[in-house]
C-alpha positions as CSV (number, residue, x, y, z in Angstrom):
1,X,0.0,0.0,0.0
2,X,1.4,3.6,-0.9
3,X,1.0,6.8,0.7
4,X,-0.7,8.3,-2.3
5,X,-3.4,5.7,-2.3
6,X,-4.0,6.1,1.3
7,X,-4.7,9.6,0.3
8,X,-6.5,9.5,-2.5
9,X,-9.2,7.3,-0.5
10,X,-9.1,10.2,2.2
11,X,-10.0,12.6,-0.7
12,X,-12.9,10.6,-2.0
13,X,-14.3,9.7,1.4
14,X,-14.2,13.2,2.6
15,X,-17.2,15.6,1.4
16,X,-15.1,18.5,2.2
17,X,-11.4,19.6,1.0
18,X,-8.7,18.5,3.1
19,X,-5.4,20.7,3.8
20,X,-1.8,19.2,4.2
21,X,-2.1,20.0,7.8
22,X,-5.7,17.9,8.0
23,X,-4.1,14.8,5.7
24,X,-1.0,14.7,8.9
25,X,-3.7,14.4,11.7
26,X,-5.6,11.8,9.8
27,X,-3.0,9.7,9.0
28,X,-1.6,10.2,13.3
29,X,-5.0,9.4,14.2
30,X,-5.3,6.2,12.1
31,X,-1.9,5.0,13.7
32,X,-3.5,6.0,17.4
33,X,-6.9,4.0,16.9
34,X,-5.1,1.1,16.1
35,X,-2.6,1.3,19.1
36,X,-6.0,1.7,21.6
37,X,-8.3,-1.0,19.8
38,X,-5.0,-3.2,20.5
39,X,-4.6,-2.4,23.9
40,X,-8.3,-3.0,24.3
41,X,-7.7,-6.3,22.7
42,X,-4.8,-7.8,25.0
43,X,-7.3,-6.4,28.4
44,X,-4.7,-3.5,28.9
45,X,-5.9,0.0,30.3
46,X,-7.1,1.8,27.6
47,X,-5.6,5.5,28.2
48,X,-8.7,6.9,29.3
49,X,-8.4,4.7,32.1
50,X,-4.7,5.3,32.3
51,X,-5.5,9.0,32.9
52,X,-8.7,8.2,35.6
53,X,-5.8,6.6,37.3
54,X,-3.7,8.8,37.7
55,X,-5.8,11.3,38.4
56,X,-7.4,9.0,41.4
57,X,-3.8,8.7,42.9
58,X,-2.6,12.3,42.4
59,X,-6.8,13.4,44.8
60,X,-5.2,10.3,47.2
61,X,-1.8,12.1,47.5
62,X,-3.7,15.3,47.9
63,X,-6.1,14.1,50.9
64,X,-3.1,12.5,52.7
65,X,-1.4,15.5,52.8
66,X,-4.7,17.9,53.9
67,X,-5.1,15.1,56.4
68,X,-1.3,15.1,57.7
69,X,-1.2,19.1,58.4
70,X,-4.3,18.8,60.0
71,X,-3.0,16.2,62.4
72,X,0.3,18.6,62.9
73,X,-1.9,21.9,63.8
74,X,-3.8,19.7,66.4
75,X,-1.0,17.8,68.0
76,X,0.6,21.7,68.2
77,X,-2.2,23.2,69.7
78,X,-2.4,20.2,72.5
79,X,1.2,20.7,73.1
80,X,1.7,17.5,72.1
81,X,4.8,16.1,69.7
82,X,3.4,15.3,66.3
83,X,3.9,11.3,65.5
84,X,3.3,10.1,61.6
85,X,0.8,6.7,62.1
86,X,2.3,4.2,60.6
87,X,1.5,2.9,57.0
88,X,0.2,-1.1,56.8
89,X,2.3,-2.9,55.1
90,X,0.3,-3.8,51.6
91,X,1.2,-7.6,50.2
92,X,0.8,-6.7,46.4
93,X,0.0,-9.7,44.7
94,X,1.9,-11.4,42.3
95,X,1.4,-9.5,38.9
96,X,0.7,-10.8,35.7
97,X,3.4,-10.6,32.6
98,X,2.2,-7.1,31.1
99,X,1.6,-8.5,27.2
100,X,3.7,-6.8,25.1
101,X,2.0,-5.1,21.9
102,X,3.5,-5.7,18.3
103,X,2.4,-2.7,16.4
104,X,3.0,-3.6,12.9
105,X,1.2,-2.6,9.4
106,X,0.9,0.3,7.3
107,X,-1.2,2.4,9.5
108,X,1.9,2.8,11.8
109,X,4.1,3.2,8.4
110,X,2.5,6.4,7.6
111,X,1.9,7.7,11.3
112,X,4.7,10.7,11.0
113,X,4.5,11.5,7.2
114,X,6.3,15.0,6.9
115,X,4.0,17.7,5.0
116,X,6.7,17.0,1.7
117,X,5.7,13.7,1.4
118,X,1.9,14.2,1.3
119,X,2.9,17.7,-1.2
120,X,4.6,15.1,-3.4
121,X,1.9,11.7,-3.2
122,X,-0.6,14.7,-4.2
123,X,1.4,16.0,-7.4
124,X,2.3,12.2,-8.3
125,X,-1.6,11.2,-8.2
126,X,-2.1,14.6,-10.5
127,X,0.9,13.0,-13.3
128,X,-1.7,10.1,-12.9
129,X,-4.6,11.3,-13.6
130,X,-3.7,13.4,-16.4
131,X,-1.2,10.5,-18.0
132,X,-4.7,8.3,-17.6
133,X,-7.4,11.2,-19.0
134,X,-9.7,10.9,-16.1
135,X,-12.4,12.8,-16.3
136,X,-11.3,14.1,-12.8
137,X,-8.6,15.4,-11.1
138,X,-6.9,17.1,-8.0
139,X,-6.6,21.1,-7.0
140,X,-6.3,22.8,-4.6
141,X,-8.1,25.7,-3.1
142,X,-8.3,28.2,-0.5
143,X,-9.8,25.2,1.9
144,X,-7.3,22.5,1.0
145,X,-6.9,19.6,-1.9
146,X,-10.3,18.3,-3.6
147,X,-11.0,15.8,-6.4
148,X,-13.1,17.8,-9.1
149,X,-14.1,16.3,-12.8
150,X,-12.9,18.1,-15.8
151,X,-14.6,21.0,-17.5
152,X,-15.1,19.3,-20.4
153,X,-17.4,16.9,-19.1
154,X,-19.7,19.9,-17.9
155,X,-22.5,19.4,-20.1
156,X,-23.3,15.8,-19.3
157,X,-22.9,16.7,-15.5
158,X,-25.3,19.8,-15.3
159,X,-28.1,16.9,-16.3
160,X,-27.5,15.8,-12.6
161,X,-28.5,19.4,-11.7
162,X,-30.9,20.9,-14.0
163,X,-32.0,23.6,-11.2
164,X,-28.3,25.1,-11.4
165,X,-27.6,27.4,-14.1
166,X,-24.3,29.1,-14.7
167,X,-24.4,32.8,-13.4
168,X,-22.6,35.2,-15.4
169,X,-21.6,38.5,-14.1
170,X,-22.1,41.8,-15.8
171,X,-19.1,44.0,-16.3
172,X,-20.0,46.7,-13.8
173,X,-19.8,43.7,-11.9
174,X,-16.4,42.3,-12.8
175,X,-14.8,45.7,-12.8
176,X,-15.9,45.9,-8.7
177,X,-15.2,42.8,-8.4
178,X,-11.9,43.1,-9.5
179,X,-11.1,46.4,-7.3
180,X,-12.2,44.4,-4.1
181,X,-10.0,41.5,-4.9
182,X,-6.6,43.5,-5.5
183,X,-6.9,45.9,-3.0
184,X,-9.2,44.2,-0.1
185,X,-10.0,45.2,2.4
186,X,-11.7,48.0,0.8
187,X,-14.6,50.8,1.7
188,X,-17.3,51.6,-0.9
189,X,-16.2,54.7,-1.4
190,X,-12.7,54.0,-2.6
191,X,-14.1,51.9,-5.1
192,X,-16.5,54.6,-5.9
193,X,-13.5,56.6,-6.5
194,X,-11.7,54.3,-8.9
195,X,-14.9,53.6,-11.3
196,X,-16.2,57.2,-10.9
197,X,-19.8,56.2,-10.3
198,X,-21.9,55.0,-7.5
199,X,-21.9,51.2,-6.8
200,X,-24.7,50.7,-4.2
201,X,-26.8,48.5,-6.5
202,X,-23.5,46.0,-7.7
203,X,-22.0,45.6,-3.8
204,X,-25.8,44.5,-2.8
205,X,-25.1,41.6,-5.9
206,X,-22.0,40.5,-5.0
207,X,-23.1,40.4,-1.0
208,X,-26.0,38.4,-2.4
209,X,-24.3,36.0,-4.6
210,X,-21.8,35.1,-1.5
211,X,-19.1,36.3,-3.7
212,X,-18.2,39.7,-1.3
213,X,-18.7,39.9,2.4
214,X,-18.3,42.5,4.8
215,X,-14.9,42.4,6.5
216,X,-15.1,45.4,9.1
217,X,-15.0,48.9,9.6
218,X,-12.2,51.2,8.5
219,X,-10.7,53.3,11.2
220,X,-11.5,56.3,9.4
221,X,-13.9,58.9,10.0
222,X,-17.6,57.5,10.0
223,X,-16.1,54.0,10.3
224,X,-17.2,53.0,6.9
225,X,-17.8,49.3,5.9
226,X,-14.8,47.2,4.7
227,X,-15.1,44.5,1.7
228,X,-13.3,41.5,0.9
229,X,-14.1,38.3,-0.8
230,X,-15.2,34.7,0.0
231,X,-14.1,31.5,-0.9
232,X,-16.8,31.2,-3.4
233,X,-14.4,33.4,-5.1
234,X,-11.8,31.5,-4.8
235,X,-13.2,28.3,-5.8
236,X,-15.5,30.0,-9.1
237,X,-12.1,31.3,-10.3
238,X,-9.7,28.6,-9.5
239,X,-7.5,30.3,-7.3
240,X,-5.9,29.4,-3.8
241,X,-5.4,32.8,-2.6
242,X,-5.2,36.4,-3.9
243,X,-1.7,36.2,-4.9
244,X,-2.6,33.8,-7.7
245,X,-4.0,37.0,-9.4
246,X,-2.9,38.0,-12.6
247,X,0.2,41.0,-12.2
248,X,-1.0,40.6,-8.3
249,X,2.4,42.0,-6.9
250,X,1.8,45.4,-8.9
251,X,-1.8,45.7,-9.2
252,X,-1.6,45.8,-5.1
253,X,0.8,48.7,-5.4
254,X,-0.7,50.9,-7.6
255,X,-1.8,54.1,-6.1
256,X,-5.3,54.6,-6.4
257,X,-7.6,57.9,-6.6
258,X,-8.6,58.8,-2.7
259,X,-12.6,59.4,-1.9
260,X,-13.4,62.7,-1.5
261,X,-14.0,63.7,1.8
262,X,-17.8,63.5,2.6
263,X,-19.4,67.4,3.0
264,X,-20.2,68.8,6.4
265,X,-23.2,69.7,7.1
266,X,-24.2,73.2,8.5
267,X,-27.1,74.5,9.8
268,X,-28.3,77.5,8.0
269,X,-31.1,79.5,8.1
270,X,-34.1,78.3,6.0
271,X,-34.2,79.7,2.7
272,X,-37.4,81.8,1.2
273,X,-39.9,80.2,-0.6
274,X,-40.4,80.9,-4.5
275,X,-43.6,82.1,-5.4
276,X,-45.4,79.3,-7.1
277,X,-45.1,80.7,-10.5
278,X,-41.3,81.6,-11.1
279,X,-39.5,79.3,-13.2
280,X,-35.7,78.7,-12.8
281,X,-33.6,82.2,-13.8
282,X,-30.0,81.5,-14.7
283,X,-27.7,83.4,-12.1
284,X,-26.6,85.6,-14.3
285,X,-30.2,86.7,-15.3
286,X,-31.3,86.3,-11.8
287,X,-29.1,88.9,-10.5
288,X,-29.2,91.6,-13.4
289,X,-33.1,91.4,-12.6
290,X,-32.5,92.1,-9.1
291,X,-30.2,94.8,-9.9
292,X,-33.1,96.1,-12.3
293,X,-35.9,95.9,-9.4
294,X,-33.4,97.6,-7.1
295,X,-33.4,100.8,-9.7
296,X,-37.1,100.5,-9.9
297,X,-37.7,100.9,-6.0
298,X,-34.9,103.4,-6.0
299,X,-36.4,105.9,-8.7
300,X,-39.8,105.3,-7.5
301,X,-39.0,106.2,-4.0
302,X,-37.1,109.1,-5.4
303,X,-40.7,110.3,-7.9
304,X,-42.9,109.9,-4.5
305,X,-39.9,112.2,-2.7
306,X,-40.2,115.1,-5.2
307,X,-43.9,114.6,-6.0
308,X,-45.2,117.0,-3.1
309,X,-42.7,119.7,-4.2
310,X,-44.0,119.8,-7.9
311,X,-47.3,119.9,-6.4
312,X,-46.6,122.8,-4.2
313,X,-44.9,125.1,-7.2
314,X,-47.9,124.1,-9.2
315,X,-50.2,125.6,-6.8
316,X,-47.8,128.6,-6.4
317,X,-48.1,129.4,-10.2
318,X,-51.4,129.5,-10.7
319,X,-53.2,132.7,-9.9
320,X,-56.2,133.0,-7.5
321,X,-59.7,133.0,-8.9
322,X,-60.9,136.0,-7.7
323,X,-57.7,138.2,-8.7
């Protein structure tokens, strides 16, 4: 039996992927079951029962010495000279030849298989697979190494699942998408900044589709939301982390626009209402007609000023009646 066979049954068995660090402890724990179901077999203490041992001795050792300082303080306190009681002798009876264990076979073979060898068993099985043309074959992912089938055999396998269609993303979409994944963790409003328009409606799709979760708050003013992706990304693009981007090392770099600060707001006083009937006045318009009402007040005010004077000359020029 080879290592990469012992492996490749873990993969299949296991609904879930398994890292290098999960294929170690399985292949331990394998060698440790066997060791206990052979104690168990040849009536030795199991090491649970081991451990309830010596945890019964180490209470016993405990009470004997609460009970010996008791004995001290009250033989002080009579004035009397403390005496240790003497132990009984115990006759331990003749024990038994402790049978010993041959642990042998493959499970103890592979119990302290280094992380290189599994790294290796798992690129050897690949070579296998593709010198064979299985229709499946190993990757790994953000969650560890998984048997998947081939793309090419996805027509005949989406008749297992006719309720799952393929989702495509549109490009408003993609392009935040792909501004989260270089540069995550990342606030809205950055990403605002980079595309120039307001993403409210795409960030609720991506959080939807499991694709972009919220990661935290930025420790900047307002504490705005931080997003990152999931391991649905990961796993939709075939990717094990985010420096499996394309150009990741630069794209990470780049300096990108800032977010304008948000506006303050004031309080001011509330503005006048427009009568009903104005229409909108350009500013320039709006405030030569203001300067134009502002000469109309002025020269009427001045007309009513010299009115009673024109009236009083009138009256002075025109002769009496009677004269």
């Amino acid at each position: 039996m080879q290592l990469k066979q012992i492996i490749e049954a873990l993969l299949i068995a296991s609904p879930d992927p398994l890292t290098i660090e999960g294929l170690q402890a399985l292949l331990a724990g394998a060698a440790k079951t066997a060791t206990q179901e052979a104690e168990e077999a040849a009536g030795m203490p199991t090491e649970s029962e081991r451990k309830r041992k010596a945890k019964e001795e180490k209470e016993r050792a405990r009470l004997k010495k609460k009970a010996e300082r008791e004995a001290k303080k009250k033989a002080k306190a009579e004035g009397k000279e403390y005496v240790p009681p003497e132990e009984p002798e115990i006759e331990m009876p003749e024990s038994e030849p402790i049978p010993q264990l041959v642990l042998e076979g493959p499970v103890y073979d592979f119990a302290e298989t280094t992380a290189e060898a599994i790294t290796a068993s798992l690129e050897e099985l690949v070579a296998d697979y593709d010198k064979a043309e299985h229709s499946f074959t190993i990757l790994e992912r953000a969650e560890g190494w998984k048997i998947f089938t081939r793309p090419a055999y996805s027509p005949w396998l989406q008749q297992l699942f006719p309720e799952k269609k393929p989702e495509r993303l549109s490009a408003p979409a993609l392009e935040t998408l792909a501004i989260v994944a270089y540069r995550q963790p990342i606030t809205k409003a950055a990403i605002e900044a980079v595309r120039g328009v307001s993403c409210d409606g795409v960030m609720q799709k991506l959080l939807d589709k499991n694709i972009v979760r919220i990661a935290g708050r930025a420790e900047l003013p307002g504490r705005p939301l931080l997003y990152e992706t999931t391991d649905v990304f990961f796993e939709h693009f075939g990717i094990r982390s985010v420096d499996d981007l394309p150009n990741a090392a630069e794209l990470r770099t780049v300096k990108l626009p800032e977010p304008e600060p948000e506006p303050v707001e004031v309080e001011s006083a509330p503005a006048e209402a427009a009568p009903e009937d104005s229409e909108d006045v350009p500013v320039e318009d709006a405030e030569a007609l203001s300067l134009e009402e502002e000469n109309e007040e002025v020269s009427a005010e001045v007309g009513d000023e010299e009115a009673p004077d024109a009236e009083g000359a009138a009256s002075e020029e025109e002769p009496p009646e009677n004269a």
